[in-house]
C-alpha positions in Angstrom: -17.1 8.3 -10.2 -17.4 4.3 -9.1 -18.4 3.8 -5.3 -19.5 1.2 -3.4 -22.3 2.9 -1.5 -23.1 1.1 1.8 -24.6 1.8 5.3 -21.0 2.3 7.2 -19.6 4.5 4.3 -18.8 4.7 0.7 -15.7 3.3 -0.7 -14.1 5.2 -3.9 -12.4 3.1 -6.6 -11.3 3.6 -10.1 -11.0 1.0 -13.0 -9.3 1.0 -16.4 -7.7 -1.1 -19.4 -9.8 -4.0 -20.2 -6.9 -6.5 -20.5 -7.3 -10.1 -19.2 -4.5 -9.6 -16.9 -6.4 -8.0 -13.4 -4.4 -5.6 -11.4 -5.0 -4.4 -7.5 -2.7 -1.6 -7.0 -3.2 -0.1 -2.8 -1.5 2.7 -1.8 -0.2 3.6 1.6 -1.1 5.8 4.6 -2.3 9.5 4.0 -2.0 8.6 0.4 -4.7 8.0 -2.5 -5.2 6.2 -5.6 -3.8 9.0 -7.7 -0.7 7.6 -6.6 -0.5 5.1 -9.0 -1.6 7.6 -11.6 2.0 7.0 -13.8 1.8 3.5 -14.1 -1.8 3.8 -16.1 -0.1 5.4 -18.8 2.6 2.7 -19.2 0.9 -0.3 -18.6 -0.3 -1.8 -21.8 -4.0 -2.9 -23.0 -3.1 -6.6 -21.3 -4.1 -5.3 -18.3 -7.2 -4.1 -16.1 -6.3 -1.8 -13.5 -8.3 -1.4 -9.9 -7.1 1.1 -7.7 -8.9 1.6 -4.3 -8.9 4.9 -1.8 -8.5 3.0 1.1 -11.0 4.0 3.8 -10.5 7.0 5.5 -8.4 8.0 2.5 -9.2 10.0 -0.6 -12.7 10.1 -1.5 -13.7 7.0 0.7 -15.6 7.7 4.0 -14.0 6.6 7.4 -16.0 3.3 8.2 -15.1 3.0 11.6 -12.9 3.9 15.0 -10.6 2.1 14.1 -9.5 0.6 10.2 -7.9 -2.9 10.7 -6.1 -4.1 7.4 -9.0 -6.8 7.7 -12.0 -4.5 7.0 -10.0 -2.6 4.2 -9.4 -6.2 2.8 -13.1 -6.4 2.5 -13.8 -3.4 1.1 -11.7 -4.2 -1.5 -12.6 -7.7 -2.2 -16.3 -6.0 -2.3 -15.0 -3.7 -5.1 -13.8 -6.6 -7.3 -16.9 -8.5 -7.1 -19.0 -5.8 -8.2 -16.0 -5.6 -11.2 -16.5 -9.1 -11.7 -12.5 -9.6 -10.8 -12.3 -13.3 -10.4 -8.4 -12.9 -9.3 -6.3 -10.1 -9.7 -2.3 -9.7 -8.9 -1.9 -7.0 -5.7 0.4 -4.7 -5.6 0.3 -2.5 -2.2 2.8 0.4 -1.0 3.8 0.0 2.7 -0.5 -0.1 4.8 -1.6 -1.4 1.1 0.3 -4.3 1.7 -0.4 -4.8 4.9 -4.2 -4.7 3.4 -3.3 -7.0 0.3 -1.3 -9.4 2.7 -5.0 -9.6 4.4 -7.1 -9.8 1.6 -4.7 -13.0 1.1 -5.5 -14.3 3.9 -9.2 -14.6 4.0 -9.9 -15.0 0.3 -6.7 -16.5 -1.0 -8.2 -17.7 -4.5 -8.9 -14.1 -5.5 -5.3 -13.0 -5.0 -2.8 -14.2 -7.8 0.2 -12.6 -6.5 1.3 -9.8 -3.8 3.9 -7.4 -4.4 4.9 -5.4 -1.3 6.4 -2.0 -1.9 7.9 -0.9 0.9 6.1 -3.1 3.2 6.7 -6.1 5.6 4.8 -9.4 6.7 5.8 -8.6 10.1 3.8 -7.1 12.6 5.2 -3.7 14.7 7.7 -3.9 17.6 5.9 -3.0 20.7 8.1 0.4 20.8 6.4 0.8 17.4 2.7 -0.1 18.5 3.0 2.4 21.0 4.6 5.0 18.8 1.7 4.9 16.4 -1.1 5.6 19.3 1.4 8.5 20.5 1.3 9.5 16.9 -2.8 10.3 17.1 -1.9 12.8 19.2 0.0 14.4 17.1 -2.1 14.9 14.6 -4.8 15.6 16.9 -1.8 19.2 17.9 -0.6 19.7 14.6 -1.5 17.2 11.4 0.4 20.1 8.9 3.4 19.6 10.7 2.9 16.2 11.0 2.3 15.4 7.6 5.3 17.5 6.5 7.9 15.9 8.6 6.4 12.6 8.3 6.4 12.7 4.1 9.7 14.1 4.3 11.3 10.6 6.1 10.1 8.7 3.6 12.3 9.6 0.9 15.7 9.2 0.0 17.7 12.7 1.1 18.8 13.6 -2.3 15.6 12.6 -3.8 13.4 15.2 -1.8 15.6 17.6 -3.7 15.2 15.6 -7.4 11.8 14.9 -7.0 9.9 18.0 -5.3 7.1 18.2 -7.5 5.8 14.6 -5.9 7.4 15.7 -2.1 4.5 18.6 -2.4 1.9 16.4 -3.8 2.3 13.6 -1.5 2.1 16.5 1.6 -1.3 18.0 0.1 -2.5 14.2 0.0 -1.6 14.3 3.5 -3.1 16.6 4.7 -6.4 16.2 2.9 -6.6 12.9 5.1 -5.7 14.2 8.2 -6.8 13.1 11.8 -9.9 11.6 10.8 -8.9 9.1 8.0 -5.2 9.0 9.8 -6.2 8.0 13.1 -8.4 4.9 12.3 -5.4 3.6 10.2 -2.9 3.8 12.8 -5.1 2.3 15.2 -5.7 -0.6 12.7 -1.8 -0.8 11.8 -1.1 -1.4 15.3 -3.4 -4.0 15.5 -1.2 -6.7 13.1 0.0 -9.3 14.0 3.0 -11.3 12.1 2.0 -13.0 9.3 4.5 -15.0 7.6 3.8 -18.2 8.5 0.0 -17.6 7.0 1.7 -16.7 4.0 3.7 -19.5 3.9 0.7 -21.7 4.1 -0.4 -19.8 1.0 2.2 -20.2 -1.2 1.2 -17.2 -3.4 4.0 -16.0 -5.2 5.8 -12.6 -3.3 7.8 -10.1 -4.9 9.3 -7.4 -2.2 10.6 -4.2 -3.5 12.9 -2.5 -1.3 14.9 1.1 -0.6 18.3 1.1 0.3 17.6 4.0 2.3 13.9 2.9 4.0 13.9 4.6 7.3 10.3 2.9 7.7 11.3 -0.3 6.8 14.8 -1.1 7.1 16.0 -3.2 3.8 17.7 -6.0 6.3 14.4 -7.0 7.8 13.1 -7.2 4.5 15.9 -9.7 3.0 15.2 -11.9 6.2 11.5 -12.1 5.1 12.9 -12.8 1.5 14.9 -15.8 2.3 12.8 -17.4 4.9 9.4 -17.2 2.6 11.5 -17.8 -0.5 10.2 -14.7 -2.0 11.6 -12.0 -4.8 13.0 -9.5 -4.0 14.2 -6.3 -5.9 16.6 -3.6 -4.0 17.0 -0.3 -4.9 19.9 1.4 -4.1 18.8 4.8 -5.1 15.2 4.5 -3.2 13.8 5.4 0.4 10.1 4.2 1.7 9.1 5.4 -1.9 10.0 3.3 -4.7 7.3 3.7 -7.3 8.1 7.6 -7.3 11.9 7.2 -6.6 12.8 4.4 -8.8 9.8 4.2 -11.4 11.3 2.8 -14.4 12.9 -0.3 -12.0 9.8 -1.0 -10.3 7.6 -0.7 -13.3 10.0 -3.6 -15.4 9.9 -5.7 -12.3 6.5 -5.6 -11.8 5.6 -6.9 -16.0 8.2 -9.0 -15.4 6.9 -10.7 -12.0 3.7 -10.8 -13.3 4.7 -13.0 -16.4 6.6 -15.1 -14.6 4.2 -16.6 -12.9 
């Protein structure tokens, strides 16, 4: 299995295809690369595929006290230079765009795109800050019962029922990570800070896919983001905080799509 060994921890990354078309896909917090695992299979040989367990996550060490979206930025950009990824289009669920939005922002010539799945340029409300420090503690009591309620929300309520062989998947991921790979993450999410005008500067291309029923990230913030950096946006009526599992064949047509268009 790929790593980047280093002194602060090792970073666990898988690579596939050998297409000229470069792919970043990030997943989100108390998730793993495997949850990307479908789109492999359906993605033709056009593309090269880099999926990164975000530290703290999966098989990659904890790195520090606290993981800002910065220093999982680097650890990612690290992973495409020893891949020889010049550029690559990033796609991140909810933290992994967070972490793409920041790999942007510090080496925007290696990022040819960003699609955010069920993610947001802007930073948490205060309420929301504090939320996510009180939420340590709660994993510190009980991360099982955490991590079971917390999976739960992000779905659409009738998709829990039509989709309960990912619901239980997701909740082992969960717990696998636990307080020490969850807590550094919240404590780095807290941390953002809005970044829309940076992105604006950018002017890479942005394609937001959306749930009609996101209790995480409600779909009417997102089409004010939409408008105002005069992004993409595609909104799924049938999909909570977890598009790519609850609207698969949508998102995985948008995403070819996006990606020729540009």
């Amino acid at each position: 299995m790929p790593y980047i060994k280093q002194k602060e921890g090792d970073i666990h990354y898988e690579i596939s295809g050998s297409g000229p078309i470069h792919v970043v896909f990030l997943h989100g917090f108390l998730g793993n690369l495997s949850v990307w695992d479908r789109y492999l299979t359906d993605l033709d040989s056009r593309y090269t595929i880099l999926r990164v367990d975000l530290a703290g996550h999966g098989k990659s060490n904890c790195l520090s006290e606290t993981h800002t979206m910065e220093l999982m930025a680097e650890q990612v950009i690290k992973v495409m230079d020893l891949e020889e990824l010049p550029k690559a289009h990033f796609v991140g669920h909810s933290m992994g765009g967070y972490v793409s939005i920041a790999a942007a922002q510090k080496n925007s010539d290696r990022v040819e795109s960003i699609t955010l799945f069920n993610s947001t340029t802007a930073e948490d409300s205060p309420q929301k800050k504090v939320d996510r420090i009180r939420t340590i503690r709660v994993l510190e009591l009980s991360h099982e019962l955490f991590v079971s309620e917390a999976i739960n929300n992000l779905f659409a309520p009738k998709n829990l029922i039509k989709y309960p062989e990912e619901v239980a998947t997701l909740k082992q991921m969960g717990l696998a990570t636990g307080l020490a790979g969850g807590a550094p993450a919240l404590r780095g999410m807290a941390l953002r800070t809005d970044q829309s005008e940076e992105l604006k500067k950018l002017e890479i291309p942005l394609l937001f896919i959306a749930g009609a029923h996101d209790n995480v990230i409600p779909i009417e913030s997102v089409k004010s983001q939409v408008i105002d950096l005069d992004a993409e946006l595609l909104e799924l009526e049938n999909a909570g905080h977890m598009a790519f599992v609850e609207e698969y064949e949508a998102t995985l047509i948008a995403l070819q799509n996006f990606w020729k268009s540009i």
